[in-house]
MITILUM-772846 format. One line per 10 residues: number of its first residue (from 1); their letters; for each residue x, y, z of C-alpha. Coordinates in steps of 0.001 Angstrom, whole numbers, always signed. Layout:
BEGIN
NUM	A	X:Y:Z  ...
***
This chain:
BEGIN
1	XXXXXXXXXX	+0:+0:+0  +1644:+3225:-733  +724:+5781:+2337  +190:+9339:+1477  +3116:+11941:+2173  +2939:+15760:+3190  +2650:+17755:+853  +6830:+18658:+212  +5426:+22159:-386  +3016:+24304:+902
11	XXXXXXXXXX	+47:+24862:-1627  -2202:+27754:-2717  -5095:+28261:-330  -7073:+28779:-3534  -6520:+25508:-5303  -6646:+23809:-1626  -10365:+25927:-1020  -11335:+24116:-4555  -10471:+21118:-3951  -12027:+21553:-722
21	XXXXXXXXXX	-15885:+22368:-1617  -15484:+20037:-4540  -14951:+17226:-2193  -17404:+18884:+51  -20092:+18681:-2309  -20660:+15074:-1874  -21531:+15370:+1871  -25111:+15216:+3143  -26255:+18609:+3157  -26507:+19751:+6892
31	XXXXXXXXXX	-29266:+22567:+6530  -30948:+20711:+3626  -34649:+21045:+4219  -35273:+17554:+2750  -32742:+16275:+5948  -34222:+14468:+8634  -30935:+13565:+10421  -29243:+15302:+13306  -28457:+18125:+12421  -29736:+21522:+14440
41	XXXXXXXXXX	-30486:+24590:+12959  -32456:+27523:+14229  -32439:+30368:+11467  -29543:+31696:+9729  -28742:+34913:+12048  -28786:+32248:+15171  -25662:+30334:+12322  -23974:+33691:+11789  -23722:+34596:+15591  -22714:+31059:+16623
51	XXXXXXXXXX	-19542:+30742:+13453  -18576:+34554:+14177  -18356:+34117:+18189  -16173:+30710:+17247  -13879:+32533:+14975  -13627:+34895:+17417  -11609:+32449:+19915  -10080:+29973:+16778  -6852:+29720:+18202  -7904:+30030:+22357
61	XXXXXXXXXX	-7798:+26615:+24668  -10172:+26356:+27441  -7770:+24474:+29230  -6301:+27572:+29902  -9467:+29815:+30923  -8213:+30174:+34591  -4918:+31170:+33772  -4861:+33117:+30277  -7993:+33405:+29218  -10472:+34895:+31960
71	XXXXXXXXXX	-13259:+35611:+29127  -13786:+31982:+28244  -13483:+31090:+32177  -16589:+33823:+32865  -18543:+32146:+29322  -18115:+28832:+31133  -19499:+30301:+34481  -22135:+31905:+32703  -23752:+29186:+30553  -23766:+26588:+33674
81	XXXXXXXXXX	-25616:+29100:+35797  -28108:+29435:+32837  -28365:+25460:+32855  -28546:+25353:+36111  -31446:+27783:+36394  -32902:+26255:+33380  -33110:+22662:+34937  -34030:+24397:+38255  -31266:+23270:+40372  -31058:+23719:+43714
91	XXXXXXXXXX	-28651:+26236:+45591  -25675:+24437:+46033  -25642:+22528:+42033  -22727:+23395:+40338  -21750:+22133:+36416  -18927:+22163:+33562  -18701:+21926:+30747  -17674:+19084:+28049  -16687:+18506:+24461  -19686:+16139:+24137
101	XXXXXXXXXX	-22753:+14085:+25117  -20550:+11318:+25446  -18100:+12886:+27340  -21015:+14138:+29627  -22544:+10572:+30432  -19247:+9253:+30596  -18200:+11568:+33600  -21292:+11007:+35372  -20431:+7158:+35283  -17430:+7899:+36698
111	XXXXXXXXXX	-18089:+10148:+39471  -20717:+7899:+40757  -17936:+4940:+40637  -15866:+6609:+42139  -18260:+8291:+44877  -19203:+4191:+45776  -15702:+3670:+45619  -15283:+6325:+48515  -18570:+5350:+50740  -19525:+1515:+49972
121	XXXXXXXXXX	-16284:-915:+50519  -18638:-3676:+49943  -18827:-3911:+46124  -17367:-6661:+44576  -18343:-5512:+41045  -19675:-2235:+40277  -22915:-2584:+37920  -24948:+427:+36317  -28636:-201:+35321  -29920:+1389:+32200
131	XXXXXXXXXX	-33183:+1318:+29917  -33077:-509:+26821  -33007:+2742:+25198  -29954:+4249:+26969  -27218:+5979:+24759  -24350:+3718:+23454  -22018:+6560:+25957  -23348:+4048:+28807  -21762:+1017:+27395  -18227:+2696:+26285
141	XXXXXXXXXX	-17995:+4279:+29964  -18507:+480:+30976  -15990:-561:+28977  -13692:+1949:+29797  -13616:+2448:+33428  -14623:-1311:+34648  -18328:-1529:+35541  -20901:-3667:+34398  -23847:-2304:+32279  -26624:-4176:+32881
151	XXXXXXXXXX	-29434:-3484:+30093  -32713:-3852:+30183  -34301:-6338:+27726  -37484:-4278:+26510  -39164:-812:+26667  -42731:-20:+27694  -44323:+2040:+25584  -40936:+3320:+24436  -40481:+4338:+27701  -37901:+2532:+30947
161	XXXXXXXXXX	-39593:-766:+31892  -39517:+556:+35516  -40053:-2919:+36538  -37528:-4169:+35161  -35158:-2026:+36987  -36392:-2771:+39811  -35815:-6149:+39686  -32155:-5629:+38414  -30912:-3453:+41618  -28055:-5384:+43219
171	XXXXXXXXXX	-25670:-5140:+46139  -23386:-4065:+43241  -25496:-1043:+41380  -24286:+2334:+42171  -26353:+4359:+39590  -29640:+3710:+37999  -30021:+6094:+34744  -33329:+7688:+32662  -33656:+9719:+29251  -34990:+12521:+28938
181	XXXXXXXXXX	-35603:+11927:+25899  -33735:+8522:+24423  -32336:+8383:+20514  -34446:+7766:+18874  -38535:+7684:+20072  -39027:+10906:+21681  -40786:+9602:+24791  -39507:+10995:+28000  -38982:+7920:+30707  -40617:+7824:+34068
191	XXXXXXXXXX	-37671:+10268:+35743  -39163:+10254:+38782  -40041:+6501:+39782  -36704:+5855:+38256  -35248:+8336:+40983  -37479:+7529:+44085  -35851:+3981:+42949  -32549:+5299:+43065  -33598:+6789:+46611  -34509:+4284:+48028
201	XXXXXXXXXX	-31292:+2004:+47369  -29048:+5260:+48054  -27662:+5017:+44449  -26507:+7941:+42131  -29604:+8894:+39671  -28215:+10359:+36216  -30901:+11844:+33774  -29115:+11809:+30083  -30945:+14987:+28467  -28603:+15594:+26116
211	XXXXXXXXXX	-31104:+15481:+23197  -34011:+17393:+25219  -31704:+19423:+27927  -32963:+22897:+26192  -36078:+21784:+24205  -38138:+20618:+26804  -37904:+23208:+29568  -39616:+25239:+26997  -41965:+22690:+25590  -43846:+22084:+29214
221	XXXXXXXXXX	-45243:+25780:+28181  -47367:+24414:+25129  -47433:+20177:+26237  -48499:+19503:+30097  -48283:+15948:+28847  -44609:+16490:+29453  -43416:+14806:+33141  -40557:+16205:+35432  -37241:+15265:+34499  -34980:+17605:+35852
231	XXXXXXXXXX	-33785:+18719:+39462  -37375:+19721:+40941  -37243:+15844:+40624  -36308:+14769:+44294  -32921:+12125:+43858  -31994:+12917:+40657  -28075:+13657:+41017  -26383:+14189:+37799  -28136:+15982:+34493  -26296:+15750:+30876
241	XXXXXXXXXX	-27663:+18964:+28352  -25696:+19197:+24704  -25626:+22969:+23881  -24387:+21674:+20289  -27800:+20151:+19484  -30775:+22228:+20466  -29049:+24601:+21704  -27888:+25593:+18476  -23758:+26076:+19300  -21459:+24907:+17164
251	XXXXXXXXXX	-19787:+21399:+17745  -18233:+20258:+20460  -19780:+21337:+23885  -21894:+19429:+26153  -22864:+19764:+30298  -22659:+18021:+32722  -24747:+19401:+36296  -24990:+17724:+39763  -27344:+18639:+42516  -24616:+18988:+45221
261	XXXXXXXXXX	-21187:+20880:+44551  -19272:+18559:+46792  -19857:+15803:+44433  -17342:+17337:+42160  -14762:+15706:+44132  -15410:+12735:+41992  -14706:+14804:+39130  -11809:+16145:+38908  -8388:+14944:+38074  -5990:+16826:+39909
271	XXXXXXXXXX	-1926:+16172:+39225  +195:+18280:+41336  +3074:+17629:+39065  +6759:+18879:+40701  +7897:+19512:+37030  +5241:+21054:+34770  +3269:+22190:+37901  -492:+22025:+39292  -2811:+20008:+36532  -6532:+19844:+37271
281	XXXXXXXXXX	-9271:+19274:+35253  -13072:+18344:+35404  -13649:+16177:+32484  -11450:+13003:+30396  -10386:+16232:+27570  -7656:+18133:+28697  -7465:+21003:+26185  -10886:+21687:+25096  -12061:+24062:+22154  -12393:+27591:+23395
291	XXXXXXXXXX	-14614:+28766:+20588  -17532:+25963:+20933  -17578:+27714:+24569  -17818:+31239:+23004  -20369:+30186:+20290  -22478:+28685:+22748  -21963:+31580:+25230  -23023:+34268:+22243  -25915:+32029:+20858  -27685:+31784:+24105
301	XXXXXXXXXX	-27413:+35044:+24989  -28961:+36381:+21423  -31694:+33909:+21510  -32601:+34435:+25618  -35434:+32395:+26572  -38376:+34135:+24574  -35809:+33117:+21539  -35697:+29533:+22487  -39177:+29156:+23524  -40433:+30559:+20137
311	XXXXXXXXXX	-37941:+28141:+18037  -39478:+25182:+20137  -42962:+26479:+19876  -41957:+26300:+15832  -40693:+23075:+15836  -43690:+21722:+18280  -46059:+22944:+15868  -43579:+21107:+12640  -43736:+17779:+14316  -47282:+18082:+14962
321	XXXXXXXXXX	-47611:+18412:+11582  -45805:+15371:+10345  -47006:+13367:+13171  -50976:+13981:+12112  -49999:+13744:+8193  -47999:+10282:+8764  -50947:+8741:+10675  -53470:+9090:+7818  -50759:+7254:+5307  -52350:+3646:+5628
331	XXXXXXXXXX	-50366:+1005:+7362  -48222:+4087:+9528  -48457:+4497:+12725  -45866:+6479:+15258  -43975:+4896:+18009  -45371:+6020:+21394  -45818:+10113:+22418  -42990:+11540:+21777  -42320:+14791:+24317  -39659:+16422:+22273
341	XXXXXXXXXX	-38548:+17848:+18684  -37805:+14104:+17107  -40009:+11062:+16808  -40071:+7286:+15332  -42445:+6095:+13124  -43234:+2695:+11683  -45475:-246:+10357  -47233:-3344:+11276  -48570:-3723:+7002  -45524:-2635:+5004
351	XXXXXXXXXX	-41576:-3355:+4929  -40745:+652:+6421  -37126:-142:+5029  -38711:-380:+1603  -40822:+3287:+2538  -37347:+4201:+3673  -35720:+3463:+57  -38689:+5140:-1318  -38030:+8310:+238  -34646:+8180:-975
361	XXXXXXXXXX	-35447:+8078:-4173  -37045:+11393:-4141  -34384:+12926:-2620  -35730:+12484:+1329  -32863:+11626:+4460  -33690:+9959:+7839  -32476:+7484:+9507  -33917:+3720:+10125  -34528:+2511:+14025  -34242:-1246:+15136
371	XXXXXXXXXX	-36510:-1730:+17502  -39427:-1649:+15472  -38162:-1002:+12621  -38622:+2335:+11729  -38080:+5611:+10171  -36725:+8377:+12634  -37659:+11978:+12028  -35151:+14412:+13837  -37430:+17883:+12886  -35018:+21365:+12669
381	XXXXXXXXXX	-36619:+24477:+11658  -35765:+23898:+8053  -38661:+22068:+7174  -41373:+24255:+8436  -42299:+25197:+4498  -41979:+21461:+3204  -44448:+19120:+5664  -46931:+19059:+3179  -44296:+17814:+432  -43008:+15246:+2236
391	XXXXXXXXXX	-46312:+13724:+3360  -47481:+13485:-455  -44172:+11680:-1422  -44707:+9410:+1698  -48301:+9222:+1195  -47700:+7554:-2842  -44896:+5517:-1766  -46437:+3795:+1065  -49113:+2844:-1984  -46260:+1165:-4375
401	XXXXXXXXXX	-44662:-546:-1463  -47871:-2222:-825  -48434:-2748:-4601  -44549:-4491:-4336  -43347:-1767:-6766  -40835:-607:-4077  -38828:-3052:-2179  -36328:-2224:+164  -32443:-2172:-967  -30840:-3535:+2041
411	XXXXXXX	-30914:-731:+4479  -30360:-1069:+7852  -30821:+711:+11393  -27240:+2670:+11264  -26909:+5163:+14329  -23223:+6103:+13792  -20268:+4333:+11597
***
């Protein structure tokens, strides 16, 4: 195999820039209004605000905030007290920031390993239990730092089989964890019999609201169908929010909150290093991008919360939309109630990866769920002035998949690859 070299000279940025959106024009449009993937956009002034504030601090590391950089350090400050507010934390909560969702639940795993670690000598094996629906973040933090993930075998409704968690606390479970919402249904979990469970067995209770951390505080306003899920929920300890999903920064920041400041001495690594001198830091990165903090800082502050609650109301009103339109396409039905801006739906009559291959066709991306299979709708403001569109497409190729004129081409549920 013969392995690419550096370039032995520098090139022109113009002929690089070329060959740049040339390549670039394959990719999957991010703001395409035919896109039902993840990808989060508001309007283009909330884009503008969110790339200038990250060009802004290009070159600035957030590993450094304390030190050299005191405006990043007073961003940081300043977007966990909004998320703390926002998820109505008691006095006393404190937060950081992460480069990720992942990152997020994976600290959360470890500070509750480590808190048993500290208070329960006991534990032969520490075990986590988790929904059936609980990100794939769960699993690599299992891997990674030595616990046992013990999965539920079924949902209820799309929702935690509560039960079933019962039945699966041990001598060895430190931390029982919800969704608020799960990838990919929508449906918020029972958060607070999941937590009076966690109470009762003294264990740490993480919610995972990455995908609904700054959607649904604002959605209770126009759906009372929505339950608690954040701190007003008695023994929930630990709350994950992505501000580079619905909170409309650019990639590459996530939160991570806890009810009680003094847990962050699970957090933190601290290295009080005789050579390069004192190292501490509250998350697995060590430098971290300065200008996803700044982007999220800027966008937050020029939406406020009238700005987010209108974009949800929006999107609210989009997914209501689509839901009612899919449900009068024969043989489609949608999986559960979802609470939040994305939803499954599926089909008891018709192959859906053959509706999926349909929709292809005509130019329409979303992704396929596994469990039913499905077709998962992920709604951005993008498509407010295309619902009707879509539905006739989906409407006439639900009709030739059940005349066998459509088959499907060998898709598959695919979350990430």
């Amino acid at each position: 195999m013969t392995r690419l070299s550096l370039p032995p000279q520098g090139r022109d940025w113009k002929a690089i820039g070329l060959e740049m959106e040339a390549a670039h024009a394959a990719d999957l449009p991010v703001h395409n209004e035919r896109l039902f993937g993840p990808a989060y956009f508001a309007d283009e002034r909330v884009l503008e605000v969110g790339q200038s504030a990250f060009a802004m601090y290009y070159s600035e590391n957030a590993l450094y905030g304390a030190t050299s950089y005191p405006s990043i350090l007073r961003y940081e400050t300043e977007i966990v007290e909004f998320l703390l507010d926002l998820l109505h934390a008691p006095g006393g909560a404190a937060g950081d920031l992460t480069i990720g969702g992942t990152e997020s639940n994976m600290m959360a795993v470890k500070m509750a390993r480590d808190q048993a670690r500290a208070n329960r000598s006991d534990i032969e094996k520490p075990e986590i239990v988790v929904p059936r629906t609980a990100h794939p973040s769960f699993f690599k933090a299992g891997q990674m730092l030595g616990l046992e993930v013990v999965r539920m075998a079924k949902s209820v409704d799309y929702r935690a089989d509560l039960e079933a968690m019962e039945h699966a606390v041990t001598p060895n479970t430190i931390m029982l964890v919800a969704s608020a919402p799960p990838f990919p249904y929508g449906v918020v979990d029972p958060v607070a019999e999941i937590a009076a469970l966690a109470s009762d067995n003294g264990l740490w209770m993480h919610v995972d609201c990455c995908l609904g951390g700054l959607i649904l505080p604002f959605a209770r306003q126009f759906d009372s169908s929505i339950p608690d899920f954040d701190f007003r929920v008695p023994g929930v300890t630990s709350i994950s929010t992505d501000l580079h999903k619905y909170g409309y920064a650019v990639k590459g920041i996530s939160s991570l909150m806890v009810r009680d400041e003094a847990l962050q001495i699970h957090r933190r690594f601290v290295f009080d290093d005789p050579v390069a001198g004192f190292y501490s830091t509250p998350n697995i990165a060590g430098t971290r991008p300065a200008g996803a903090i700044a982007a999220a800082w800027a966008v937050m502050n020029f939406l406020g919360r009238d700005g987010y609650s209108e974009t949800v109301r929006e999107l609210l009103e989009i997914k209501r939309r689509l839901i009612e339109g899919i449900r009068r396409v024969d043989g489609l039905e949608i999986c559960g109630q979802p609470h939040a801006a994305h939803f499954n739906y599926t089909s008891r009559s018709l192959d859906i990866y053959a509706v999926a291959s349909g929709l292809e066709d005509r130019g329409w991306k979303a992704g396929l769920g596994g469990e039913p299979p499905s077709i998962w709708m992920m709604v951005n403001m993008t498509h407010r002035d295309i619902v009707d569109d879509y539905l006739e497409d989906l409407g006439e190729i639900a009709r030739l998949v059940k005349a066998g004129k459509i088959e499907n081409r060998g898709r598959e549920a695919v979350y990430a690859r």
